[in-house]
C-alpha positions as MATLAB code, in Angstrom:
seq = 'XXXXXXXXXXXXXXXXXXXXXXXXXXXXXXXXXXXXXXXXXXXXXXXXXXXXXXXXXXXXXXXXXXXXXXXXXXXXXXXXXXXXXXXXXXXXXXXXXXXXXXXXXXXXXXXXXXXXXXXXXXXXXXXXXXXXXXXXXXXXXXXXXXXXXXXXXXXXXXXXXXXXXXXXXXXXXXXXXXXXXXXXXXXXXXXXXXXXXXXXXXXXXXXXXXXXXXXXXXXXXXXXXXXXXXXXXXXXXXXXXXXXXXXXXXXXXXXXXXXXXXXXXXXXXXXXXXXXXXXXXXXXXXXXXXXXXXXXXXXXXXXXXXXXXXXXXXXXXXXXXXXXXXXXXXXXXXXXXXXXXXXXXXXXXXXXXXXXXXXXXXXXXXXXXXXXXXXXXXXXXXXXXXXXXXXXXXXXXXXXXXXXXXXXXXXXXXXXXXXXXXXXXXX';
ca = [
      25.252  -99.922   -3.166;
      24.176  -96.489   -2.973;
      24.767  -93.819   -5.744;
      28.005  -91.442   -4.608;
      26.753  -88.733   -7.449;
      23.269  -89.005   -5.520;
      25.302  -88.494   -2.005;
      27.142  -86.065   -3.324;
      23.946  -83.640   -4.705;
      22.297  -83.995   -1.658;
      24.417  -85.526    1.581;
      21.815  -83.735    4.155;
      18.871  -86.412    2.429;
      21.309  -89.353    2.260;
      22.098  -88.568    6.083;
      18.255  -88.105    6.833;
      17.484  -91.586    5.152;
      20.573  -93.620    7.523;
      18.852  -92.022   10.614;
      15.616  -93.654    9.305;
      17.656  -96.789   10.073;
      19.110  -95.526   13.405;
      22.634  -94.935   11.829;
      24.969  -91.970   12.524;
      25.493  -89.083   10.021;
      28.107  -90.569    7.198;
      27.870  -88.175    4.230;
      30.945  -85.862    5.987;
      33.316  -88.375    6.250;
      32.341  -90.527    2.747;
      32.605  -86.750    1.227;
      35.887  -86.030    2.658;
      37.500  -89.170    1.306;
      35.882  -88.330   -2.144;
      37.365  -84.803   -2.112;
      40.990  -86.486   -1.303;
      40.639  -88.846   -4.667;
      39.425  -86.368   -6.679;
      41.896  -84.252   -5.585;
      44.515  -86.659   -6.415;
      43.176  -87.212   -9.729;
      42.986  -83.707  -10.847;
      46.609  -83.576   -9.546;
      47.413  -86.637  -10.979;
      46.558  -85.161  -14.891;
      48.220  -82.047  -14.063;
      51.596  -83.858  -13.465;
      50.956  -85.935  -16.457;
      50.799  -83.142  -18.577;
      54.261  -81.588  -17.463;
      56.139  -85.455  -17.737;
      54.168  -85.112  -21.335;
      55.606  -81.887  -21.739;
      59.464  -83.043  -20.374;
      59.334  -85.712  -22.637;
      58.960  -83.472  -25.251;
      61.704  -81.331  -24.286;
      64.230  -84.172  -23.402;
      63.660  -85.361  -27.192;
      64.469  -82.044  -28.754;
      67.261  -81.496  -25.937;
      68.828  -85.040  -27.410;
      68.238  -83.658  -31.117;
      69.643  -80.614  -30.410;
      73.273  -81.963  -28.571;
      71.960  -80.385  -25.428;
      72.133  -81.963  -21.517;
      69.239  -83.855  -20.716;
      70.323  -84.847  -16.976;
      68.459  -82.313  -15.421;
      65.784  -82.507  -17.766;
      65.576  -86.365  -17.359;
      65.816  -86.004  -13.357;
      62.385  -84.422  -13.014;
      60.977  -86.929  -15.068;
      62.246  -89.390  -12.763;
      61.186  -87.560   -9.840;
      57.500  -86.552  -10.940;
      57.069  -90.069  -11.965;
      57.299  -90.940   -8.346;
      55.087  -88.566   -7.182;
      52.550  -89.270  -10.004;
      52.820  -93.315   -8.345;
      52.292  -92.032   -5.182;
      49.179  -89.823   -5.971;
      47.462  -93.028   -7.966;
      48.084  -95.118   -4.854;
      46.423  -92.364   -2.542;
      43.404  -92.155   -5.050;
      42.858  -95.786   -5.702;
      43.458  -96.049   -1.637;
      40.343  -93.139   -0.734;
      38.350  -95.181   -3.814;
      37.843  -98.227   -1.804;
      37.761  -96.772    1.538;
      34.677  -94.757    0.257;
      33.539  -98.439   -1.688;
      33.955 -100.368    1.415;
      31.930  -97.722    3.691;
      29.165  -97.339    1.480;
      29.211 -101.419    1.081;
      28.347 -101.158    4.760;
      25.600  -99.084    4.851;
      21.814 -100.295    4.259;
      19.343  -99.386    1.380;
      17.439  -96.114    1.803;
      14.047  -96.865    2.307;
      10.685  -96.297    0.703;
       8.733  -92.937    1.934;
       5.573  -95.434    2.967;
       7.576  -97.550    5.584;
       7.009  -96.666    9.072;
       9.321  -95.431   11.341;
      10.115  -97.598   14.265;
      13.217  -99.358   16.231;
      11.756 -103.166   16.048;
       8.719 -105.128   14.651;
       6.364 -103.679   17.482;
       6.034 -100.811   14.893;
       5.420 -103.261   11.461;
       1.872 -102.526    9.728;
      -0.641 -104.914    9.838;
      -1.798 -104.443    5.856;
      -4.179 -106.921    5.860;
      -5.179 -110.530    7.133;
      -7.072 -113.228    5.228;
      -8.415 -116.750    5.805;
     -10.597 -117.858    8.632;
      -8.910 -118.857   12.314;
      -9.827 -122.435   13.419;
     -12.255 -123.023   16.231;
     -10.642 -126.315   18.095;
     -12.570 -129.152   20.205;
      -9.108 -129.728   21.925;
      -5.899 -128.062   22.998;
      -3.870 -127.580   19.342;
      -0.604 -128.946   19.517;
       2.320 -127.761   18.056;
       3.920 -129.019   14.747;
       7.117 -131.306   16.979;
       4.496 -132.338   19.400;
       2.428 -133.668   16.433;
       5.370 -135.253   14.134;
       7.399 -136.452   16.996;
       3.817 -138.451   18.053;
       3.889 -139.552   14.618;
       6.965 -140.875   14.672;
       7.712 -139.131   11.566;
       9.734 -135.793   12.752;
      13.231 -136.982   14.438;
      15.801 -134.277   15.846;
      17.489 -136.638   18.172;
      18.547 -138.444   14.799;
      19.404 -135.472   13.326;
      21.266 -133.948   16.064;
      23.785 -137.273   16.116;
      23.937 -136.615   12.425;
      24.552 -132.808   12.361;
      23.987 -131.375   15.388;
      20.953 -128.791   16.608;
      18.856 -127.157   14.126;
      18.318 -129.907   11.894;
      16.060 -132.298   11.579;
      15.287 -135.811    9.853;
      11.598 -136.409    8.636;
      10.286 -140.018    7.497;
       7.688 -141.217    5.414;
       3.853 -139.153    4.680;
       6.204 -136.263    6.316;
       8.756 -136.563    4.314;
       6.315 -136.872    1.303;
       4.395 -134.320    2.328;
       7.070 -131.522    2.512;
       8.383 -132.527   -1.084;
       4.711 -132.105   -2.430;
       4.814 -128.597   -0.539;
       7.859 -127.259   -2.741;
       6.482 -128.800   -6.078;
       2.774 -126.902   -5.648;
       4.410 -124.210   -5.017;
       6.808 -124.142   -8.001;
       4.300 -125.415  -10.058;
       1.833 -122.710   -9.399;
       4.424 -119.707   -9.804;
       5.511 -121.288  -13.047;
       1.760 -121.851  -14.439;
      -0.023 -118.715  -13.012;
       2.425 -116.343  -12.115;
       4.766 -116.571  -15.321;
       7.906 -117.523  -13.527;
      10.964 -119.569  -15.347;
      11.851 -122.711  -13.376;
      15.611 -122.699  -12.692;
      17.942 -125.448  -11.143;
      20.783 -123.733   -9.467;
      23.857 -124.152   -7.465;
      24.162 -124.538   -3.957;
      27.656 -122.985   -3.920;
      28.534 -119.411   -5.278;
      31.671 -117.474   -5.161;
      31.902 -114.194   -3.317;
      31.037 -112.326   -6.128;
      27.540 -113.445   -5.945;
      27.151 -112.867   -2.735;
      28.320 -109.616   -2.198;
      26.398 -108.325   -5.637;
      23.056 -109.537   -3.677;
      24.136 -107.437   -0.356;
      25.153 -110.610    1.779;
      28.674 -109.827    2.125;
      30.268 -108.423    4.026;
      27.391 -107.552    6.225;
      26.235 -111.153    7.017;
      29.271 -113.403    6.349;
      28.772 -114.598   10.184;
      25.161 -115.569    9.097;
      26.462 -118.112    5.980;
      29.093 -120.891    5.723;
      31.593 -120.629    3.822;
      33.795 -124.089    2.291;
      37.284 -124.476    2.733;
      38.066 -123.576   -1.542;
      36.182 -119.903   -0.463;
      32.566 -120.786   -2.117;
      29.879 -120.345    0.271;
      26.221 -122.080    0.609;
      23.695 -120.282   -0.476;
      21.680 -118.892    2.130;
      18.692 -118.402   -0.502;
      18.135 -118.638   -4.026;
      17.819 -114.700   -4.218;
      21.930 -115.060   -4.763;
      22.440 -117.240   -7.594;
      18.883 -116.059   -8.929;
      19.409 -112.547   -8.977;
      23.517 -112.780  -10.252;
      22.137 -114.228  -13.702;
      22.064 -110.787  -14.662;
      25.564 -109.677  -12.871;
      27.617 -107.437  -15.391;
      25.112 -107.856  -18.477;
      23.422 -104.838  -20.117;
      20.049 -106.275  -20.998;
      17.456 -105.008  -24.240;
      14.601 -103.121  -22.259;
      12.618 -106.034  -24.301;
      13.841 -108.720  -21.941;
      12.108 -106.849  -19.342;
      10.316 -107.991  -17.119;
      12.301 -111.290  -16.102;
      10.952 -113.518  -13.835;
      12.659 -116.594  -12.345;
      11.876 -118.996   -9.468;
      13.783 -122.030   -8.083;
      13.181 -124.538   -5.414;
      16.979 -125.017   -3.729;
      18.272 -126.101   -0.449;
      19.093 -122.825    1.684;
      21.597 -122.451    4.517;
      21.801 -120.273    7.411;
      24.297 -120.112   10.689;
      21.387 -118.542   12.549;
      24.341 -116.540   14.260;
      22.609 -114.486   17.013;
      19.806 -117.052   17.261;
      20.844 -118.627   20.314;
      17.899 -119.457   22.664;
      15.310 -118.420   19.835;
      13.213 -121.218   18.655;
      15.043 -124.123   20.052;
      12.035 -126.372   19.619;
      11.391 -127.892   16.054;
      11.562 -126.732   12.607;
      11.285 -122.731   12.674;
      14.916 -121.833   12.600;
      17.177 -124.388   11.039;
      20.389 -124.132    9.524;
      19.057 -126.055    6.439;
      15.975 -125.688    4.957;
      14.017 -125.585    1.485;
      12.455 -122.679    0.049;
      10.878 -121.712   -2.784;
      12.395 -118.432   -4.197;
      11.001 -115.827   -6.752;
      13.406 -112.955   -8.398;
      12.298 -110.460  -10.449;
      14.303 -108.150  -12.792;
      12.598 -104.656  -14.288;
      12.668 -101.501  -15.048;
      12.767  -98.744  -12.475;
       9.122  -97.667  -13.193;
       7.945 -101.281  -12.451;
       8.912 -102.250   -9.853;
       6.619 -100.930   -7.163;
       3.962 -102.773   -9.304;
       6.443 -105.645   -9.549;
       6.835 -105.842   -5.865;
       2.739 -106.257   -5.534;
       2.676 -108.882   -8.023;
       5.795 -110.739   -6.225;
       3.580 -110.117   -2.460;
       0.116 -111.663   -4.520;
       2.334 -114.696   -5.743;
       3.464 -115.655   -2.503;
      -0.476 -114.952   -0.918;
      -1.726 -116.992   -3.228;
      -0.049 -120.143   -2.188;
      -1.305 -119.767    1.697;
      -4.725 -119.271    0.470;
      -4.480 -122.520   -1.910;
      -3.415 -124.382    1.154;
      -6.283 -122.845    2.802;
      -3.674 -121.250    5.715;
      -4.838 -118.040    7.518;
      -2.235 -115.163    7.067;
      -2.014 -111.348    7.724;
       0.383 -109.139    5.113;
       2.711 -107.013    7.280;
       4.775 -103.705    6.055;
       7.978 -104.363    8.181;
       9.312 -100.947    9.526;
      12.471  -99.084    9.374;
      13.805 -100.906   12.007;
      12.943 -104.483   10.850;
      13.428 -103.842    7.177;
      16.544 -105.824    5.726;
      19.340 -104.524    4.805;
      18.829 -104.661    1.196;
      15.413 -103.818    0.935;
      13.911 -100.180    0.141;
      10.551 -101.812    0.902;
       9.249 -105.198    2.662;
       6.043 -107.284    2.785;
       6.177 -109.613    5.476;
       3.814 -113.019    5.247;
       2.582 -114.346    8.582;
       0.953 -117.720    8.886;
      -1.158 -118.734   11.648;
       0.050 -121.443   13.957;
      -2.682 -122.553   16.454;
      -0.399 -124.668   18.494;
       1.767 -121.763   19.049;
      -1.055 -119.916   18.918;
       1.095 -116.942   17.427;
       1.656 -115.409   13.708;
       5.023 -116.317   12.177;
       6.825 -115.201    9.158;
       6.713 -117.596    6.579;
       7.170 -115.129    3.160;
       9.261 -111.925    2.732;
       9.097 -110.181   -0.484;
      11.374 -107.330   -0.592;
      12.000 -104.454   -3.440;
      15.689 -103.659   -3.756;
      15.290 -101.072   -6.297;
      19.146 -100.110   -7.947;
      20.807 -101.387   -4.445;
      21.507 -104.774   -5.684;
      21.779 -104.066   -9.213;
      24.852 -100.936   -8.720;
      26.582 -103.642   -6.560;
      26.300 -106.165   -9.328;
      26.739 -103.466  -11.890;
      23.601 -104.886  -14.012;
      21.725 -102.529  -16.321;
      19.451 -102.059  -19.261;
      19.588  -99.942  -22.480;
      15.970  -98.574  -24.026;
      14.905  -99.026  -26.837;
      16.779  -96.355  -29.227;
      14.720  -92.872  -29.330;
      15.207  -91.031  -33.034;
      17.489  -94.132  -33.984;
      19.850  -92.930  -30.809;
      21.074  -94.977  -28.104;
      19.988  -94.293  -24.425;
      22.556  -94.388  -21.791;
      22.445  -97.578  -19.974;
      20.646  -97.777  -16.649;
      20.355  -99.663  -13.496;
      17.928 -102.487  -13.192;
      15.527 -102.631  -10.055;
      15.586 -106.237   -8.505;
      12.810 -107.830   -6.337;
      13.337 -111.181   -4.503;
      10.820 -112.701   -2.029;
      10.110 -116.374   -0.587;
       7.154 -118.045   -2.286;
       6.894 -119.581    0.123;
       9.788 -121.749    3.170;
       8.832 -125.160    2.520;
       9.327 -126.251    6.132;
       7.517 -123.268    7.916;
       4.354 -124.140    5.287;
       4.661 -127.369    6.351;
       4.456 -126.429   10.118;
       1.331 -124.308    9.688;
      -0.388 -127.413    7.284;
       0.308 -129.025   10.496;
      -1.199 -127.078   12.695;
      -3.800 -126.265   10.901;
      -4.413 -129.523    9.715;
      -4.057 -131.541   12.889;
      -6.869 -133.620   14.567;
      -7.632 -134.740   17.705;
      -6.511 -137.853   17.363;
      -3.410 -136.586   16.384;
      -3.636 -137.192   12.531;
      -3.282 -134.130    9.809;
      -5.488 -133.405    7.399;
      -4.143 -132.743    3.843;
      -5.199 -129.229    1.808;
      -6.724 -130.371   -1.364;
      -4.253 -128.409   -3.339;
      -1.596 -131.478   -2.223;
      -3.577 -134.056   -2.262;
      -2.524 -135.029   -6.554;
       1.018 -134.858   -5.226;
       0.543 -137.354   -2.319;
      -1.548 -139.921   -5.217;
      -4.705 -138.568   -3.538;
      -3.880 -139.178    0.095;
      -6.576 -137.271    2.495;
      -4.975 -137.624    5.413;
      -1.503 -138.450    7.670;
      -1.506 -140.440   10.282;
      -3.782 -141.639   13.292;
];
């Protein structure tokens, strides 16, 4: 949610930073609306301070003997009005709340412009590219050979864009989420949280996914909705609390189910595991200070790096442009794994600064530590979220990468104490 005060003092830089994101000019209108409730209001206290008044001089027209009809009349009357004028206020309130719950995050000076992900920034890429003997296949070709990766099964079960694994597979993607939590929780100095799949709309519009991308989750019949990441009930911990600057930083993770429509997807990925509609994912959320969190937002990116160079998978760092950065975000690091059977980088991490954008939505601050025994003024938290890492789409590069000609996979020696010391799957 953006800051109307901020709009407001400067509506020529709020409109500069929406054409960053290829949006029209909005400050004029949201201003105009704001002028109309303020208006209102100012009315509105002027006509409570003549009914105070007529009250006054109704009592001492009763004390006195005197006729109050008239007197009583234009109470009556600027009562009415006074009803009306709140209605028109509280109506131009959430016209201007509803437009600026539709508009994106302004973004960080250092992203590039651009219209699409032909403008991202390669930042940096790390790990060595595999030389193969023989043509790499990719990760269906290999599990489906396997016998251990089954969509017809899962289609009779669910439908497309799921999938039913079996066995080593099945092993091996559980052992993917529990390194990874594991190592965020040891090294990294995240909390390990178990949370619910289903969240009310609260949640989800505090962490910016309503209303833009209600067509992208599913929603239950009672009005919950699946969480399409952990970011949602994550991040909402902290939802309408004022928090001691000494709880800063906080720094949660949780492995979860996630759940996506993958509306607009249609045609994309159609093959395998890349875009399902349910997946697991390991999620980290950070909560800090404003003057952290571009340092935060490193830390978050080196967390999720670290796991793809642990399972010894080539990647490249990419700062998304204005164009592909999410709606939320002020700032985005894109991970990229290597597949060689696709032989094409794919996202597999996004770690994304939201600065104040989630936190004004969700209305969650903090309060300093008192300067010459005063109080500060309670302030908006920044909050960070960011994928460390999809389970399935590190499985499909350990795949990959892993795969022999004979159509086995070798295991990265980071797994191999959660698969009781198993080397390698299949042939």
């Amino acid at each position: 949610m953006h800051d109307l005060r901020a709009l407001r003092a400067d509506p020529d830089g709020f409109d500069a930073a929406m054409a960053r994101r290829g949006l029209p000019a909005a400050s004029a209108a949201l201003l105009a609306r704001d002028e109309r409730r303020r208006a209102a209001l100012t009315r509105l206290q002027e006509l409570q301070a003549r009914r105070n008044a007529l009250s006054r001089e109704v009592g001492q027209a009763r004390r006195a003997g005197g006729d109050t009809t008239e007197l009583e009349a234009d109470a009556v009357s600027l009562k009415g009005e006074m009803d009306r004028l709140e209605a028109d206020a509280s109506a131009e309130a959430l016209a201007v709340q509803s437009a600026l719950a539709e508009l994106p995050n302004r973004l960080d000076p250092e992203v590039p412009d651009g219209r699409d992900e032909t403008a991202n920034l390669v930042v940096h890429e790390r790990g060595r590219l595999r030389q193969f003997a023989f043509p790499p296949r990719q990760h269906y070709e290999l599990g489906e050979a396997l016998g251990m990766m089954d969509f017809a099964a899962a289609s009779k079960l669910s439908g497309s864009r799921f999938v039913v694994l079996r066995g080593p597979l099945a092993r091996l993607e559980r052992a993917l989420g529990q390194f990874m939590l594991d190592l965020h929780v040891a090294e990294h100095g995240y909390v390990e949280h178990a949370v619910p799949l289903l969240v009310n709309e609260a949640a989800m519009y505090g962490t910016d996914k309503l209303p833009k991308f209600a067509d992208q989750s599913f929603r239950t019949e009672d009005g919950r909705w699946l969480i399409p990441t952990a970011e949602v009930p994550l991040t909402s911990l902290v939802a309408g609390e004022i928090l001691p600057q000494s709880a800063l930083p906080i720094r949660v993770a949780a492995l979860s189910a996630c759940f996506r429509s993958e509306a607009g997807a249609a045609g994309r990925d159609t093959r395998g595991m890349l875009r399902q509609h349910q997946f697991m994912k390991v999620e980290l959320v950070s909560v800090v200070a404003a003057e952290h969190s571009a340092a935060e937002h490193e830390r978050m990116t080196r967390a999720a790096e670290t796991v793809l160079e642990r399972l010894e998978i080539p990647y490249r760092r990419i700062l998304l442009c204005a164009g592909d950065t999410g709606f939320g975000a002020a700032r985005t690091h894109d991970l990229e794994a290597w597949l060689p059977g696709q032989g094409a980088w794919r996202e597999v991490s996004s770690c994304s600064n939201t600065r104040d954008f989630q936190a004004r939505r969700m209305n969650a601050r903090m309060r300093r530590e008192p300067v010459a025994g005063e109080k500060g003024t309670p302030e908006f938290v920044h909050t960070l979220n960011g994928s460390g890492v999809a389970v399935g789409r590190a499985l499909i590069a350990v795949m990959e990468n892993g795969q022999r000609e004979d159509g086995g996979i070798d295991v990265p020696a980071a797994l191999r104490p959660y698969l009781g010391g198993l080397e390698r799957i299949g042939a």
